[in-house]
C-alpha positions as CSV (number, residue, x, y, z in Angstrom):
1,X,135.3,84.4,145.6
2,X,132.6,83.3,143.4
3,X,132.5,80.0,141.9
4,X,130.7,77.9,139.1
5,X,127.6,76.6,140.4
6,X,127.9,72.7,141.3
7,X,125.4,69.9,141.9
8,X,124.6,69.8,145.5
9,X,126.7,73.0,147.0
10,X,127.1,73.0,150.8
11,X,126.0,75.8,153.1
12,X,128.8,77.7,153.7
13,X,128.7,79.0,157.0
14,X,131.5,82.5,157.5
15,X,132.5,85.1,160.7
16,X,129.9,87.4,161.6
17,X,130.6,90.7,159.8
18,X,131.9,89.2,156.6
19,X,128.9,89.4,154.7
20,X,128.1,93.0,153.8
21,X,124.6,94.0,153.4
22,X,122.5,97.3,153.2
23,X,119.1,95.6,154.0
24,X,117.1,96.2,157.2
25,X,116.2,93.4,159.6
26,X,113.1,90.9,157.8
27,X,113.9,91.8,154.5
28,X,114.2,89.4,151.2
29,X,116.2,91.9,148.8
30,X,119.5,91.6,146.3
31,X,122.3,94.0,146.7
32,X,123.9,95.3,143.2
33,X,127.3,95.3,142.8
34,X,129.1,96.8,139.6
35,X,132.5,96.5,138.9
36,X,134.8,97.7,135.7
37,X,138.0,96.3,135.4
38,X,140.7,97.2,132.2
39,X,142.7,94.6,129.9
40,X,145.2,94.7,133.1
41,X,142.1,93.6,135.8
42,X,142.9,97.0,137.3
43,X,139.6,98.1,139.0
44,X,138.3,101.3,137.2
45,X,135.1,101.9,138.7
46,X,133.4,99.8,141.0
47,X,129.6,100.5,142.8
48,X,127.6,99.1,145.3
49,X,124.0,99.6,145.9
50,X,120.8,98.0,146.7
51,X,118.7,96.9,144.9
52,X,115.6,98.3,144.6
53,X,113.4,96.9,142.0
54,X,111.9,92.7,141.9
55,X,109.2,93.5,139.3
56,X,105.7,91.4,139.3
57,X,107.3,88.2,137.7
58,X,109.2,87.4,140.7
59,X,106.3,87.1,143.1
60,X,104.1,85.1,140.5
61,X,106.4,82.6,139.7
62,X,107.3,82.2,143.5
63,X,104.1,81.7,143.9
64,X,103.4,79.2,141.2
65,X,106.7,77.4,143.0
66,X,104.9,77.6,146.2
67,X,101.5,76.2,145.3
68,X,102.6,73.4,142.8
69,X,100.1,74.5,140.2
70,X,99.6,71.9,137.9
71,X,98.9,72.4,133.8
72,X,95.0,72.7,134.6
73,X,95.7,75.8,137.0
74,X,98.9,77.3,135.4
75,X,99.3,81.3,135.9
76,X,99.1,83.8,133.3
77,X,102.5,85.5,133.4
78,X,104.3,87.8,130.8
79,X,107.4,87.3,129.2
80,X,110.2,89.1,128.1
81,X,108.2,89.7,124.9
82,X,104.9,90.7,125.7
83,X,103.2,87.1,124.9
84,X,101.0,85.9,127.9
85,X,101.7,82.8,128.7
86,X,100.4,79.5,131.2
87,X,102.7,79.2,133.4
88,X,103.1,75.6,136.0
89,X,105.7,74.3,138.3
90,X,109.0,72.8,136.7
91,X,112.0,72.0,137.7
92,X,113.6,74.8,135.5
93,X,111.3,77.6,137.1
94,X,114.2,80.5,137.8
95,X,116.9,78.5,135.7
96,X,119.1,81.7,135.0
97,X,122.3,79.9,134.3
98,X,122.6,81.8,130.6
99,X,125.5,80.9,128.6
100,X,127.9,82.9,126.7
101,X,125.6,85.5,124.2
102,X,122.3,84.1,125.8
103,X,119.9,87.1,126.0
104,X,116.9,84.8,127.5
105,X,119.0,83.6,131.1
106,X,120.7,85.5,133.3
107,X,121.8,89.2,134.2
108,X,120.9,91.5,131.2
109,X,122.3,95.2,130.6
110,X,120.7,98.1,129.2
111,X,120.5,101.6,128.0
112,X,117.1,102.6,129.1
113,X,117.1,105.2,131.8
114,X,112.9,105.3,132.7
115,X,112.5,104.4,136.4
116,X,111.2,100.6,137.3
117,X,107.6,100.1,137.9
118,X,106.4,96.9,139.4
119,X,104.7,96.1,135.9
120,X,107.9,95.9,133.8
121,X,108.7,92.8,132.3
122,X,111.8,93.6,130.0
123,X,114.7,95.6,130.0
124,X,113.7,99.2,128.0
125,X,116.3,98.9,125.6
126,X,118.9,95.6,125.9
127,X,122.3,96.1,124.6
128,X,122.7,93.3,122.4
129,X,125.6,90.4,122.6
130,X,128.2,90.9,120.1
131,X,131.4,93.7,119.2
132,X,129.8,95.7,117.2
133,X,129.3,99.2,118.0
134,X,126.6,99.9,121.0
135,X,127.4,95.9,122.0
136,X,128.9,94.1,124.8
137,X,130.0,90.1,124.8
138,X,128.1,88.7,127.3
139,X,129.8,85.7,129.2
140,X,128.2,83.0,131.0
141,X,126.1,83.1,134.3
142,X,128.1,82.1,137.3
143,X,127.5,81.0,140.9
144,X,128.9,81.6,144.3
145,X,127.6,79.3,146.9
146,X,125.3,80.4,149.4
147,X,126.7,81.5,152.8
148,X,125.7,82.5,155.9
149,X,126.7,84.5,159.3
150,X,124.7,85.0,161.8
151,X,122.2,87.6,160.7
152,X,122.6,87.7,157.0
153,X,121.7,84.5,154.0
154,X,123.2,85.1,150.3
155,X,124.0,83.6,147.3
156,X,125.9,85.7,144.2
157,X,124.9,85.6,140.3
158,X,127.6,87.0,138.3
159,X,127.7,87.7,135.0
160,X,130.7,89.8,132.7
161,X,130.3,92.3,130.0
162,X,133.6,93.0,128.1
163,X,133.8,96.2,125.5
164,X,135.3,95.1,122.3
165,X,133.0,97.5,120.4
166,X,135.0,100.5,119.6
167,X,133.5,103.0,121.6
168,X,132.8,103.9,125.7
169,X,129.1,102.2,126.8
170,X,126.6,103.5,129.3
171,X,124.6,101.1,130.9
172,X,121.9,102.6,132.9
173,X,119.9,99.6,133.6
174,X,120.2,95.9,135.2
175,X,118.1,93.0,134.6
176,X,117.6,89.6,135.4
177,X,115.8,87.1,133.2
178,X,114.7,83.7,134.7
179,X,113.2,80.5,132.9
180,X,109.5,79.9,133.6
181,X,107.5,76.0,132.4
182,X,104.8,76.1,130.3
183,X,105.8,72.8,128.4
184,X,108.7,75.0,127.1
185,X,110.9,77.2,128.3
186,X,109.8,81.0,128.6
187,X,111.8,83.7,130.0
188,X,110.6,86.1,132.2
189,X,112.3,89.2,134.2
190,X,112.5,89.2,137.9
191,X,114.5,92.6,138.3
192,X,115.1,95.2,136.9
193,X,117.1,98.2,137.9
194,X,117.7,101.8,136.9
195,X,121.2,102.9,137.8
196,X,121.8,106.5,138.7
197,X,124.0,108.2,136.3
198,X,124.7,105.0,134.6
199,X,128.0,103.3,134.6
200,X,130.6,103.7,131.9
201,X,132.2,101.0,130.1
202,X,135.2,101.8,128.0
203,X,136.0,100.3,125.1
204,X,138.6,97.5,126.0
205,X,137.5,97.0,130.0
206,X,134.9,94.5,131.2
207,X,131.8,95.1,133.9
208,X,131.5,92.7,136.1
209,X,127.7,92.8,137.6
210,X,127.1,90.8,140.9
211,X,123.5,90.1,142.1
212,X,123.7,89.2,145.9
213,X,120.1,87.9,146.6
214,X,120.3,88.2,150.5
215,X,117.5,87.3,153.4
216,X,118.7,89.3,156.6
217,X,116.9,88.7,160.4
């Protein structure tokens, strides 16, 4: 079961064969999970898949992480709008802890259908926060702890989607937006996947998305 993100979680260490995965041996991936549930929490439609798409973002800013890099030798990065900006290490490089309606932080939805390239750095077309029609109400990022058996490492980000908008929504494509330090925040997408068919959200039900970033030996 997920759980809010705290302060200094523990390593949670479970039986072997209790964490799912779909990844081959040596690979650093995330494994999508979708899941519609009605006013009743009655599951509707639920999806697993892997993940197939950490855009160019996620490497740079890993790699800004990994070297330090100071304001004199920041990274050029693009954000979610198209602005280049200097990016440096900070402590709220990959913050996605978005709160309720935050369209910066966190797992995003979609309706574009145009496969990934590893140049994308926004959704194609975000379905905005609200009930109007074509909307969704995003909640707030959520946390399970990381875990471990004895071949597979994971944490979960979790984020719901309810319809109050009238109508059925397709989402066909999954994102996730992280903070990168310039002196500000900027926000920058890390993934971003196109979903087969879409999934269908009717009006009144909620999708759950989990992101299961998992490291398998």
């Amino acid at each position: 079961m997920d759980a809010q993100v705290k302060a200094k979680p523990e390593l949670e260490t479970i039986n072997q064969g209790q964490i799912p995965n779909l990844l081959v041996h040596g690979e650093l991936e995330a494994v999508l999970e979708l899941i519609v549930k009605d006013k009743s929490s009655e599951v509707t439609s639920h999806r697993t898949m892997k993940s197939m798409s950490f855009v160019r973002q996620f490497l740079e800013l890993l790699f800004v992480e990994f070297n330090k890099l100071p304001p004199k030798a920041a990274l050029l990065m693009k954000d979610i709008g198209g602005s280049p900006r200097y990016i440096r290490e900070g402590c709220r490089n990959f913050d996605c802890a978005g709160g309720v309606g935050d369209l910066g932080r966190g797992v995003m939805v979609g309706t574009g259908a145009t496969a990934p390239t590893i140049d994308d750095y926004r959704l194609e077309a975000t379905i905005g926060h609200g009930s109007g029609a074509g909307q969704l109400q995003y909640g707030g990022v959520t946390f399970g702890l990381p875990a471990s058996d004895p071949t597979t490492s994971q944490f979960t980000i979790t984020r719901d989607f309810a319809n109050a908008s009238g109508g059925d929504i397709t989402v066909n494509e999954i994102g996730l937006y992280v903070v990168g330090w310039d002196g500000g925040a900027r926000y920058f997408m890390v993934i971003r996947d196109v979903i087969a068919g879409g999934i269908v959200v009717p009006n009144g039900q909620t999708l759950t998305v989990n992101y299961r970033e998992q490291a398998v030996v």
